[in-house]
C-alpha positions as a printed NumPy array, in Angstrom:
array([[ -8.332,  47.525,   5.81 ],
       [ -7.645,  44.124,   6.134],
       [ -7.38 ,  42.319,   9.827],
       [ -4.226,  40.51 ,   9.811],
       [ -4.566,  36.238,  11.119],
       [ -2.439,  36.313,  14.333],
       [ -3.532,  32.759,  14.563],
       [ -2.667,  29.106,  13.468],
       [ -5.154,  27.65 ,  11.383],
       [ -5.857,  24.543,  14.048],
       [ -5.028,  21.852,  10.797],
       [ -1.632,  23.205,  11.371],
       [ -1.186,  23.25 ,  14.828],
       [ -1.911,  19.716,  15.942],
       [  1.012,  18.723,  14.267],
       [  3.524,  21.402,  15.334],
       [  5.73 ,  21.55 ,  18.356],
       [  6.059,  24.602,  20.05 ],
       [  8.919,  25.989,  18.418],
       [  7.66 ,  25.577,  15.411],
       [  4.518,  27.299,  16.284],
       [  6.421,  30.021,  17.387],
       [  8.171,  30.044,  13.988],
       [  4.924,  30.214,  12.207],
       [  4.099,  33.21 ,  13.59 ],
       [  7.314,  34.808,  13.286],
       [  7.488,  34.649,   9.553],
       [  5.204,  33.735,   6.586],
       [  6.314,  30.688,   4.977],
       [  8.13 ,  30.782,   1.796],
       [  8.241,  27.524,  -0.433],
       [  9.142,  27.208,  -3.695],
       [  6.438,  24.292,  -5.406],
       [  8.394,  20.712,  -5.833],
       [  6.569,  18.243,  -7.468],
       [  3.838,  18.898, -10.456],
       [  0.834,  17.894,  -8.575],
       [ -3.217,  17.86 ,  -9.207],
       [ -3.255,  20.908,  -6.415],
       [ -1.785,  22.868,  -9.981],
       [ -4.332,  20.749, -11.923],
       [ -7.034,  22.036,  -9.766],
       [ -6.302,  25.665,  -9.469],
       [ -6.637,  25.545, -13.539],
       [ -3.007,  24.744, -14.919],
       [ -2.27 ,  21.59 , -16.43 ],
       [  1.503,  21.188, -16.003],
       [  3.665,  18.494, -18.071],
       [  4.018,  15.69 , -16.073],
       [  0.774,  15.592, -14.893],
       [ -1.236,  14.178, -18.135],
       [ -4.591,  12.911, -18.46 ],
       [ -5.791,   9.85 , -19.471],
       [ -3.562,   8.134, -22.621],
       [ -1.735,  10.969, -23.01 ],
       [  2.359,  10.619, -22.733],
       [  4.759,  12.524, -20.882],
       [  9.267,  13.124, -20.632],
       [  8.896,  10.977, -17.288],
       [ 11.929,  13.928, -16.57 ],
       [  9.791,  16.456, -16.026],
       [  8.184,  15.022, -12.717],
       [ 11.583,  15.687, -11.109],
       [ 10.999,  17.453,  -8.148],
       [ 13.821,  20.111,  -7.24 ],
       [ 14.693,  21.012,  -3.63 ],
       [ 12.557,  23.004,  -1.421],
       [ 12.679,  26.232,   0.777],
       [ 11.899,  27.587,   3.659],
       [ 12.095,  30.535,   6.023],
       [ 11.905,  27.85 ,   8.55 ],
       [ 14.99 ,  27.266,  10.661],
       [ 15.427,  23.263,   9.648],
       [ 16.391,  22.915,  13.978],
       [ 12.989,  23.155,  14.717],
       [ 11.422,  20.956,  12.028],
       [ 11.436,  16.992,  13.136],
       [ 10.571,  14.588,  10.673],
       [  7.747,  12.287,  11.232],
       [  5.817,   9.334,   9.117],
       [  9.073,   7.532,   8.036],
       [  8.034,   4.289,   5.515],
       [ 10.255,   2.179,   3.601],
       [  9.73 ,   0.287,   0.822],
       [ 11.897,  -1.987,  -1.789],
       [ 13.052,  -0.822,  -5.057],
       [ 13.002,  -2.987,  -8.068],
       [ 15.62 ,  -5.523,  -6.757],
       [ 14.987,  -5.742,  -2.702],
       [ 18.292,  -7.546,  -2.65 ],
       [ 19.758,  -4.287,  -3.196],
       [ 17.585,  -1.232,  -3.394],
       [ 15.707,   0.357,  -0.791],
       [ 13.719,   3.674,  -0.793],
       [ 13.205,   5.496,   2.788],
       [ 10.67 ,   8.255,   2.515],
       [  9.146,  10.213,   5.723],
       [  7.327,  13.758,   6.082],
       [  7.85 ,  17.194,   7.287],
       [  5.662,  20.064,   8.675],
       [  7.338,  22.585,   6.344],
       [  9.888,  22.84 ,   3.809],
       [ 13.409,  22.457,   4.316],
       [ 16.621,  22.523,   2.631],
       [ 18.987,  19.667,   1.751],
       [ 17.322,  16.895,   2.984],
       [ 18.869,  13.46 ,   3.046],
       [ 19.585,  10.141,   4.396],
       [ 22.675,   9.   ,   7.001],
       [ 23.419,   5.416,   6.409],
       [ 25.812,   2.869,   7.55 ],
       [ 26.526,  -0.957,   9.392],
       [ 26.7  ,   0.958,  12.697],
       [ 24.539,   3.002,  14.323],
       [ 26.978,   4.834,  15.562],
       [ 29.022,   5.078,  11.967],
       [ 26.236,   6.602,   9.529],
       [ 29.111,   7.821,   6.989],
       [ 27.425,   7.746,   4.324],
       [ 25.243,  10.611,   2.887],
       [ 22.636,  10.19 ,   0.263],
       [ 20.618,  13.078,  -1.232],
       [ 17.08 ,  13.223,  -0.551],
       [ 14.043,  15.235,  -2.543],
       [ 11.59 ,  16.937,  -1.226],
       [  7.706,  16.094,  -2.552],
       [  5.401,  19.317,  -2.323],
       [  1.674,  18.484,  -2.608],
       [ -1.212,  20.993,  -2.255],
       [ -4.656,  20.288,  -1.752],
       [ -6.738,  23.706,  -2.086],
       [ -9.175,  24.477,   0.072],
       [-13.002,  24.508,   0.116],
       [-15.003,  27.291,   1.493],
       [-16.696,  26.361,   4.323],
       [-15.647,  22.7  ,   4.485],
       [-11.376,  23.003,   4.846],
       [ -8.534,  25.076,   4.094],
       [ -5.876,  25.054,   1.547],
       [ -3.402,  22.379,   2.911],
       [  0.545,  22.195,   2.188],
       [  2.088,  18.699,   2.765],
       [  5.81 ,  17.917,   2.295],
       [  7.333,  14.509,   1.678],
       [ 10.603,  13.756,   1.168],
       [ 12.306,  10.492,  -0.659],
       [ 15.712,   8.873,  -0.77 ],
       [ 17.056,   6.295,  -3.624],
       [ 19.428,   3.781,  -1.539],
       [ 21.227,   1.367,  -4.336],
       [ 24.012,  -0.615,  -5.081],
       [ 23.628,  -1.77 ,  -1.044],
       [ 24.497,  -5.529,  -0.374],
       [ 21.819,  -8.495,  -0.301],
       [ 21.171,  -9.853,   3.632],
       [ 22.648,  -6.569,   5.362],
       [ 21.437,  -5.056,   7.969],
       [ 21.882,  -1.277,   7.416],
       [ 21.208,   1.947,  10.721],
       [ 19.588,   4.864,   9.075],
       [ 18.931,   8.295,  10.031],
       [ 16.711,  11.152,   8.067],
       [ 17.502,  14.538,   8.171],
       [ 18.319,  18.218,   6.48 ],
       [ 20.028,  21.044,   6.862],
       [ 20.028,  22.242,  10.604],
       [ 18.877,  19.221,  11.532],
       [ 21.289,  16.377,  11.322],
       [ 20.23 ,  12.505,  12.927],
       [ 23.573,  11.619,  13.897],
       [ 23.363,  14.104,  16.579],
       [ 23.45 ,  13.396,  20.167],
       [ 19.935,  14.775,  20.669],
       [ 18.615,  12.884,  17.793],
       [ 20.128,   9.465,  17.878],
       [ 16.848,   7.899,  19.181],
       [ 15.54 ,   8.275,  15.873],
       [ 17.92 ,   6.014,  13.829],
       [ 16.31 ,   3.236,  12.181],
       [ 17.065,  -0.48 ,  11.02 ],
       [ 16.376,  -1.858,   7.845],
       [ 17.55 ,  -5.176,   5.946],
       [ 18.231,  -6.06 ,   2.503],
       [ 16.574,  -8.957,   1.017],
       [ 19.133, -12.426,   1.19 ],
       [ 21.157, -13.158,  -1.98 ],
       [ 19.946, -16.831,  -2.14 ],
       [ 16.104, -18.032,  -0.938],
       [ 15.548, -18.62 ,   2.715],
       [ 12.928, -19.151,   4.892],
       [ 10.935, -16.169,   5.543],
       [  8.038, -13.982,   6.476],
       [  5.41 , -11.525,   4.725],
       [  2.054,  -9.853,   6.159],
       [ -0.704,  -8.31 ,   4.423],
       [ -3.98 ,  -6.729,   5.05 ],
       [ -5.989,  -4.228,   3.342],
       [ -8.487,  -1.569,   4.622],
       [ -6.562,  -0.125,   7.638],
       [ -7.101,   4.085,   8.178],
       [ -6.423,   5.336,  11.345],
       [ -7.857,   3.68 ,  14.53 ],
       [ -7.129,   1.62 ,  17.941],
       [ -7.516,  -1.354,  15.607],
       [ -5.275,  -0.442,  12.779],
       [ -2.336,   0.39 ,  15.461],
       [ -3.314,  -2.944,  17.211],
       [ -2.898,  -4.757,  14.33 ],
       [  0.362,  -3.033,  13.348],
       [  1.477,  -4.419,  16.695],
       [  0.586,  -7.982,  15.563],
       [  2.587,  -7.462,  12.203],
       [  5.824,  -6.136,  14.022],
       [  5.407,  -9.37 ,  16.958],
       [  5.579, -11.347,  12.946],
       [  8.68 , -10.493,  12.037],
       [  7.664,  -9.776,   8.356],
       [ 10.343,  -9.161,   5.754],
       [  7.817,  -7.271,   4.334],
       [  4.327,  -6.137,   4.622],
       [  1.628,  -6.017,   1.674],
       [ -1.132,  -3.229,   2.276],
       [ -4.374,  -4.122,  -0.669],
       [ -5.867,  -0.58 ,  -0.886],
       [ -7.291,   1.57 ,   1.004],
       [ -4.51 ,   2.728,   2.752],
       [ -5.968,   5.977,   4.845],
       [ -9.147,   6.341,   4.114],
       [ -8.467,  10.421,   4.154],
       [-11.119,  10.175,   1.098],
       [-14.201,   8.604,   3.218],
       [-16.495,   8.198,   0.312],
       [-14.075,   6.392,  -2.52 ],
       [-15.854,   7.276,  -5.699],
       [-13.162,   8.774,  -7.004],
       [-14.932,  12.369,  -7.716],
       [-14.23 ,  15.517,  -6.273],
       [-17.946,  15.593,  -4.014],
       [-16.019,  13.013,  -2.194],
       [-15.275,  13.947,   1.502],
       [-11.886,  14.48 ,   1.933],
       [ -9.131,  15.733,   4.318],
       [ -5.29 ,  15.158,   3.666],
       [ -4.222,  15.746,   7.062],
       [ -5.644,  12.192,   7.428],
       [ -2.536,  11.107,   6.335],
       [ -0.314,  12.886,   8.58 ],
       [ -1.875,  10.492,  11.457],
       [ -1.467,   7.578,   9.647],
       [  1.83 ,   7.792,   8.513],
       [  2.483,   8.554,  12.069],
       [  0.578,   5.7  ,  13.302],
       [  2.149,   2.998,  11.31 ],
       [  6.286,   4.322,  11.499],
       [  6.681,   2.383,  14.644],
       [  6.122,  -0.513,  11.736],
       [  6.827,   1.35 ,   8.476],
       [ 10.001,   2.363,   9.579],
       [ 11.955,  -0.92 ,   9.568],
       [  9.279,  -3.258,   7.575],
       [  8.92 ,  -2.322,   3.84 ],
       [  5.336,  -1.33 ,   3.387],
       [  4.457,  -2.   ,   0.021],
       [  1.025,  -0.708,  -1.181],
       [ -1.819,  -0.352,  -4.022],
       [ -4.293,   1.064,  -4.753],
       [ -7.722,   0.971,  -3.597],
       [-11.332,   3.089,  -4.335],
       [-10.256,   5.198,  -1.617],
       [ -7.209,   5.977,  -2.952],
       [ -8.213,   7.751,  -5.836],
       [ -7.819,  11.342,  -4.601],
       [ -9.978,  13.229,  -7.442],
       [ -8.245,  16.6  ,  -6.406],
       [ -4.526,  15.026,  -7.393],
       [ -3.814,  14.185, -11.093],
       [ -3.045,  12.28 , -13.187],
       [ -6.086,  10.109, -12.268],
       [ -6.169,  11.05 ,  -8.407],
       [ -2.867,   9.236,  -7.898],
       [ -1.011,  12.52 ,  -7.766],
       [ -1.159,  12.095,  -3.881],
       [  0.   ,   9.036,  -3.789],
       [  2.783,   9.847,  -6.118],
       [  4.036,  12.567,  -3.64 ],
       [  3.684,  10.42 ,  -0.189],
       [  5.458,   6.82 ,  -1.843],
       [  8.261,   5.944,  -3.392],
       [  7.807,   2.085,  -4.863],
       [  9.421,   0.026,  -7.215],
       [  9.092,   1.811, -10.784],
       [  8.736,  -1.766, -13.153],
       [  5.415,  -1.326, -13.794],
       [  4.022,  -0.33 , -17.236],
       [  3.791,   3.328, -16.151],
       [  5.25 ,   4.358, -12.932],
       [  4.299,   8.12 , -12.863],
       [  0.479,   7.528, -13.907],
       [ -0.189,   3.81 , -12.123],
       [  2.204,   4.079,  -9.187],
       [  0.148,   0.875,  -7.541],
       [  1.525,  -1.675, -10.411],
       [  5.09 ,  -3.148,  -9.399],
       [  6.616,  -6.159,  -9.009],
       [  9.474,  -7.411,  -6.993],
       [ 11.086, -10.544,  -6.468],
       [ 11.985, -11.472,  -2.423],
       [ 13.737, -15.129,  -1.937],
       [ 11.657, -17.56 ,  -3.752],
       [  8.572, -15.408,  -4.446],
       [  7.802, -13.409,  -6.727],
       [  5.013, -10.41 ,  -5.907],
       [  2.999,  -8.492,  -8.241],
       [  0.744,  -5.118,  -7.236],
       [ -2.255,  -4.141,  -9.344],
       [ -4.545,  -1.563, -10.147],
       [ -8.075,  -2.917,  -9.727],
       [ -9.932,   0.492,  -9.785],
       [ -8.589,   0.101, -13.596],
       [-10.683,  -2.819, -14.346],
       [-13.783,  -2.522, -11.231],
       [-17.588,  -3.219, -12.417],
       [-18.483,  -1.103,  -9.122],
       [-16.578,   1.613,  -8.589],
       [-16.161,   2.89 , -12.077],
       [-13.721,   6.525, -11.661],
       [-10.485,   4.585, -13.366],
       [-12.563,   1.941, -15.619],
       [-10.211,   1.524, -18.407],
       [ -7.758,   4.275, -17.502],
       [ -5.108,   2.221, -18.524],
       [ -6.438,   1.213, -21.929],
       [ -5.534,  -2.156, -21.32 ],
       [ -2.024,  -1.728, -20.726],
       [ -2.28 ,  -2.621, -16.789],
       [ -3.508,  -6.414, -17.96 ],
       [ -0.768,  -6.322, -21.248],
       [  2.057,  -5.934, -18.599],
       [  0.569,  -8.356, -16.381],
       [  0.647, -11.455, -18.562],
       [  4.136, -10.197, -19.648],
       [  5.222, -10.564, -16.315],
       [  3.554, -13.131, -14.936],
       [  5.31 , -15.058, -17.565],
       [  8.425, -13.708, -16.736],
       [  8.045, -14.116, -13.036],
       [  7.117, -18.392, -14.103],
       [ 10.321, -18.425, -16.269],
       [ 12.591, -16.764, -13.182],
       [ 15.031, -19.509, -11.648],
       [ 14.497, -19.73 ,  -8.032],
       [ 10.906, -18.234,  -8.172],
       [  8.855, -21.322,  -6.536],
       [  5.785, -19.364,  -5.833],
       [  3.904, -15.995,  -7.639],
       [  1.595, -13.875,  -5.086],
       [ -0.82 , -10.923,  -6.648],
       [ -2.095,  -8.309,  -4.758],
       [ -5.111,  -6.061,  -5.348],
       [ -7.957,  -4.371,  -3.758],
       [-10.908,  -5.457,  -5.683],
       [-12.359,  -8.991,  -4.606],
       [-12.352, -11.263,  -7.189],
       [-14.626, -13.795,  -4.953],
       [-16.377, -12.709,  -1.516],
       [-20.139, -13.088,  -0.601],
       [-19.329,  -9.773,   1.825],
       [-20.919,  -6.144,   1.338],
       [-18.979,  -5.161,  -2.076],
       [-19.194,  -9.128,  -3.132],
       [-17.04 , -10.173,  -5.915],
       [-16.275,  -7.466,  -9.32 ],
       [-17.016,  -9.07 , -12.44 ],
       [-14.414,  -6.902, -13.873],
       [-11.899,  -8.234, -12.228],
       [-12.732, -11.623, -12.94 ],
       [-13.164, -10.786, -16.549],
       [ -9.658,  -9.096, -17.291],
       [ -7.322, -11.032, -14.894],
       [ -8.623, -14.438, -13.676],
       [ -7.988, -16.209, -17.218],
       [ -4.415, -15.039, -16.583],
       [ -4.017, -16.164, -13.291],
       [ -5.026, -19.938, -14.098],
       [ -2.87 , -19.416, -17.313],
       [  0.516, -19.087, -15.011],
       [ -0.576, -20.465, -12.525],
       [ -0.206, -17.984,  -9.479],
       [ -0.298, -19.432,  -5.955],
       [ -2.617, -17.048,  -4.194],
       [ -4.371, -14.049,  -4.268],
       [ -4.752, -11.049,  -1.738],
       [ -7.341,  -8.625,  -1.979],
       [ -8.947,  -6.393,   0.554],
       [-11.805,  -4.187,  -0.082],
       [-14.486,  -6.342,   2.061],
       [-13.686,  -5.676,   5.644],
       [-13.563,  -9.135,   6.767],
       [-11.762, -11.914,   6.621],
       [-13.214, -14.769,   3.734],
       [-10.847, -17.479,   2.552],
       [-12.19 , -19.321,  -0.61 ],
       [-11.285, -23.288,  -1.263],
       [ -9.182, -23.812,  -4.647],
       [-10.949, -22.246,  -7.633],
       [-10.563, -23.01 , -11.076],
       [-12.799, -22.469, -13.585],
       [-14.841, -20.459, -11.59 ],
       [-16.105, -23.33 ,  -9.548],
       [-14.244, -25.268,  -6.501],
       [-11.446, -26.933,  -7.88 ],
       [-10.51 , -28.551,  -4.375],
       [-12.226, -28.242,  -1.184],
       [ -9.341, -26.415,   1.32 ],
       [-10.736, -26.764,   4.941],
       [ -8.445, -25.079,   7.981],
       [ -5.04 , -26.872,   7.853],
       [ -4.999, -28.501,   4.448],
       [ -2.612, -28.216,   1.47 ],
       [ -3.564, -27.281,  -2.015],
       [ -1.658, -27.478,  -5.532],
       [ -2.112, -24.705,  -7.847],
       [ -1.134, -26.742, -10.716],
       [ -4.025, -28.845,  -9.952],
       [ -6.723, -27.27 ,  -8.069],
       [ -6.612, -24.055,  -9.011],
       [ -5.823, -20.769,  -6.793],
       [ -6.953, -19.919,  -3.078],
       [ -8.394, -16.151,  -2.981],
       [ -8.118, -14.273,   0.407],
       [ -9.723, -11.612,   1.198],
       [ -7.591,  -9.794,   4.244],
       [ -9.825,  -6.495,   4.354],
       [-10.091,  -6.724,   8.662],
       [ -6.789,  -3.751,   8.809],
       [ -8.51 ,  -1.403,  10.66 ],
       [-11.697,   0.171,   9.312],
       [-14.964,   0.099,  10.194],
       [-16.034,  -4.084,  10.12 ],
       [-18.229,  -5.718,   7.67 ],
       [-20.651,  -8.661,   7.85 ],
       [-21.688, -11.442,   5.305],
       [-25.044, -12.364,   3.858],
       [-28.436, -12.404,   6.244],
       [-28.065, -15.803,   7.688],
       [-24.525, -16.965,   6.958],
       [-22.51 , -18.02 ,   9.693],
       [-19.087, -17.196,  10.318],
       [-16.432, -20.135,  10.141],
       [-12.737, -19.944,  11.409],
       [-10.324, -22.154,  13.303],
       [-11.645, -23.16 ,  16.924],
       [-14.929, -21.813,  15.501],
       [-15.793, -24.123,  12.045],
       [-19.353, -24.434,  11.595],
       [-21.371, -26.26 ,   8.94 ],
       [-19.944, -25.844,   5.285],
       [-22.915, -25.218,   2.749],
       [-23.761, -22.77 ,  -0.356],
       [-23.931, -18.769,  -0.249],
       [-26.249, -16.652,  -1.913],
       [-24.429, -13.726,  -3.042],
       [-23.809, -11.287,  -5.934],
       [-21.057, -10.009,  -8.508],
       [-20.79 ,  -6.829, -10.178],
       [-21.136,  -6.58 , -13.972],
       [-21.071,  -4.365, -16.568],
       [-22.813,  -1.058, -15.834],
       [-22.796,  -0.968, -11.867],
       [-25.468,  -3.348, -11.965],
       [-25.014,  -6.721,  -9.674],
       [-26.433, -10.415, -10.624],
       [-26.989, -13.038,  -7.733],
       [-25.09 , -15.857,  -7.826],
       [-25.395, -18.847,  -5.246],
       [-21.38 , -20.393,  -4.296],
       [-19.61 , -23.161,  -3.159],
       [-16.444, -21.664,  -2.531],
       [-16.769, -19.744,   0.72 ],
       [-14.732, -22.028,   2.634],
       [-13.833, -19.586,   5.927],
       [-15.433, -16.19 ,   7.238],
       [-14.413, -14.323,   9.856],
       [-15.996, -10.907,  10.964],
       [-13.277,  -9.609,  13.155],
       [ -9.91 ,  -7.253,  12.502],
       [ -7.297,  -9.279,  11.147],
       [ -4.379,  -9.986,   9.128],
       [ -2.644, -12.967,   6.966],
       [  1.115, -13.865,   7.994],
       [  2.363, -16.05 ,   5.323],
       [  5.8  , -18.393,   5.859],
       [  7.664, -19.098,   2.586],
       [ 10.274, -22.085,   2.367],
       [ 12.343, -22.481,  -0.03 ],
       [ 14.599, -26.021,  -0.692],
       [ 13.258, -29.526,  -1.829],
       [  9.78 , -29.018,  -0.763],
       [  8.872, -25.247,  -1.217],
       [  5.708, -24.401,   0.328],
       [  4.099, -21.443,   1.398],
       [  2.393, -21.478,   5.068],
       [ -0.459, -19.313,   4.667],
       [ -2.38 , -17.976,   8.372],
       [ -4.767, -15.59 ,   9.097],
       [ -4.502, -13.766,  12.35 ],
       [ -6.803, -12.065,  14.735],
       [ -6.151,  -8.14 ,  15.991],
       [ -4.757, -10.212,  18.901],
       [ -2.723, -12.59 ,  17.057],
       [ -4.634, -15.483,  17.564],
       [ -4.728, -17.966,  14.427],
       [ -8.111, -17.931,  12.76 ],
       [ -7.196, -19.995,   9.702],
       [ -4.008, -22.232,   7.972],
       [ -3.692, -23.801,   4.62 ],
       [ -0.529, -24.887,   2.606],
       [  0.371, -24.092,  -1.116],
       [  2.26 , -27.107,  -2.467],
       [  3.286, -26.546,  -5.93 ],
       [  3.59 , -30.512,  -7.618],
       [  2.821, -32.284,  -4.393]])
């Protein structure tokens, strides 16, 4: 006869209350499965909507349909909230945010009071399952839940509050939790935007979340290797992994996440082997972002959005990475087909001064992963083709800042506080990869060079990746700042008769590290 479990598998409890561990062991949990996701894929069953590799799919039959639960929805408080923009920031906005268990009717208060949230929009909930592995973790059920918020107005701020059934955040007892977000303007203004990639969960990635919110950031780009729940990032299945990893960091960043868009791709670590369709299942489940990319429900990390006079575009790199080669080619070149589309698109936009792409992969760094020849091979003839302003990558965790490249060679030297013109010198590359994670360092014998800190400026000896995970030395030019600390880039776009952008790198104190200008025609 079998022992019944009077316990709470400890995964569980660290993230219940304690009325909802009393819940849990009042009554088995009944769900009904969401969202087509790689947990299916990995028991055995290949579901539609969850395709392989060039294989096509009724993008209708991802539609999750509303959960259940024998859970009382009173005692189930929703944690992790994130925004981020749809396809028009001006007026789309998707809230997302997690729950310990199913519930029913979830959906989104929203109004210009916080004390008048009259209207009601109709959220879905996002079932992923990771199964478990003897000996190593249990089976894991994680529910996410996503609102659509359109047709709102350009430069409004708008009070939100998440909820469901039984459990309803225009209550007295739940006011506290009502959030703030703002629509992008309807003409350009001056603004912020902050990026970084390669945060996880630490003292460092919260400190550094504390510098972003002190920016003021209209937005926030995150380049990859967002939680680092997968600690090996090969992109197989051997990988160490555990999911709940993203519980605490979606509860470490809401503080931020929850008023500041946080708009992300994808990184090495990212690709969740136990999730289909190519280990993005996860990420399908946990973000909502805009869905303008050449395949939404298979490359969730490509997007683009326009905010005031810049326009920003998220890659894929994993698709096109020399090193880390799980996604080589997944996209069969349609990743870099849509990119030159809309690169040229984003050049022909009135009002667009200034294009910024975001990836993981570096396309130059002399730091531990070095530059990826794939990435130079696929989209740097693009990039000098329109032109883009600057680049943001993560991946090394550093901070590097190159002078203007073109060609592959320095175009114009950019030391701390000058000005460079794309249309002349070519494109500034920044690698932002200080978020949070364990630190990097740069090649035996090269010497770190910020602001307050410059030291002589000289060649590198360094590597890139090429074609079959092999690397080939190459000694640079272009390493123009290096800094070995946590950090972050706050970048100030103008608009008017002299747009610029005001690019600075930050320390995880907030002290400036480097400046440079992007001047297009100056």
């Amino acid at each position: 006869m079998e022992t019944p479990d009077v316990g709470i598998p400890e995964h569980l409890a660290v993230r219940m209350n304690m009325a909802e561990q009393y819940e849990y062991l009042r009554t088995k949990l009944s769900r009904r499965r969401t969202l087509v996701t790689a947990g299916a894929v990995a028991a055995g069953g290949l579901l539609t909507g969850c395709a392989g590799k060039g294989t096509t799919t009724d993008n209708k039959a991802a539609l999750p349909t509303p959960a259940t639960s024998k859970v009382p929805g009173a005692v189930v408080t929703p944690f992790g909230r994130h925004l981020a923009f749809g396809a028009d920031p001006k007026t789309a906005m998707r809230i997302s945010w997690q729950v310990p268990f199913a519930v029913r009717k979830p959906y989104v208060r929203v109004g210009l009071k916080p004390d008048d949230l009259s209207r009601r929009i109709t959220a879905e909930v996002r079932d992923l399952h990771t199964p478990g592995l003897t000996g190593v973790r249990p089976a894991v059920e994680q529910y996410y839940v996503h609102a659509a918020l359109d047709d709102l107005h350009p430069g409004t701020t708008y009070y939100y509050g998440v909820g469901h059934e039984g459990y309803d955040p225009a209550a007295p007892a739940h006011r506290s939790t009502i959030g703030t977000f703002r629509t992008a303007p309807g003409n350009p203004e001056k603004f912020v935007f902050t990026a970084f990639g390669d945060q996880g969960v630490s003292n460092a990635a919260a400190a550094n979340d504390h510098v972003v919110l002190r920016e003021d950031p209209a937005f926030h780009l995150h380049a990859g290797d967002i939680c680092y729940a997968d600690t090996n990032g090969l992109g197989k299945t051997t990988d160490g992994y555990d999911p709940t990893y993203w519980d605490l960091f979606l509860k470490q960043n809401e503080p931020v996440s929850r008023s500041v868009p946080w708009m992300v791709t994808t990184g090495n670590h990212d690709m969740e082997a136990w999730y289909s369709p190519d280990g993005y299942g996860g990420q399908l489940a946990r973000w909502s972002l805009p869905e303008n990319g050449f395949d939404p429900t298979h490359a969730p990390g490509v997007y683009s959005f326009v905010y005031g006079n810049v326009g920003v575009v998220a890659l894929d790199a994993n698709d096109v990475s020399y090193e880390i080669t799980a996604n080589l080619g997944y996209t069969e070149g349609k990743q870099t087909k849509w990119l030159d589309g809309r690169l040229r698109e984003l050049r022909a936009t009135k009002g667009v001064d200034f294009v910024v792409v975001f990836f993981h992969h570096c396309a130059y760094s002399t730091s531990s992963h070095a530059s990826d020849g794939g990435v130079r091979a696929e989209w740097l003839p693009l990039f000098a083709k329109h032109q883009v302003d600057l680049v943001i990558n993560g991946h090394n965790h550093v901070y590097e800042r190159t002078d203007a490249i073109r060609d592959n060679t320095v175009g114009r030297a950019v030391p701390i506080g000058a000005s460079t013109d794309p249309t002349k010198d070519g494109i500034v590359y920044v690698t932002a990869g200080g978020g949070g994670r364990d630190l990097y360092g740069f090649p035996a014998g090269v010497k770190e060079s910020y602001e307050g800190h410059v030291t002589r400026h000289g060649t590198v000896d360094t590597v890139e990746w090429a074609k079959g995970q092999h690397t080939k030395a190459e000694t640079v030019e272009w390493s123009r700042v290096r800094y070995r600390g946590f950090s972050l880039l706050s970048v100030e776009a103008e608009s008017g008769s002299t747009p610029r952008l005001k690019v600075s790198a930050l320390d995880g104190n907030g002290k400036r590290i480097d400046h440079f200008e992007v001047r297009r025609g100056r």
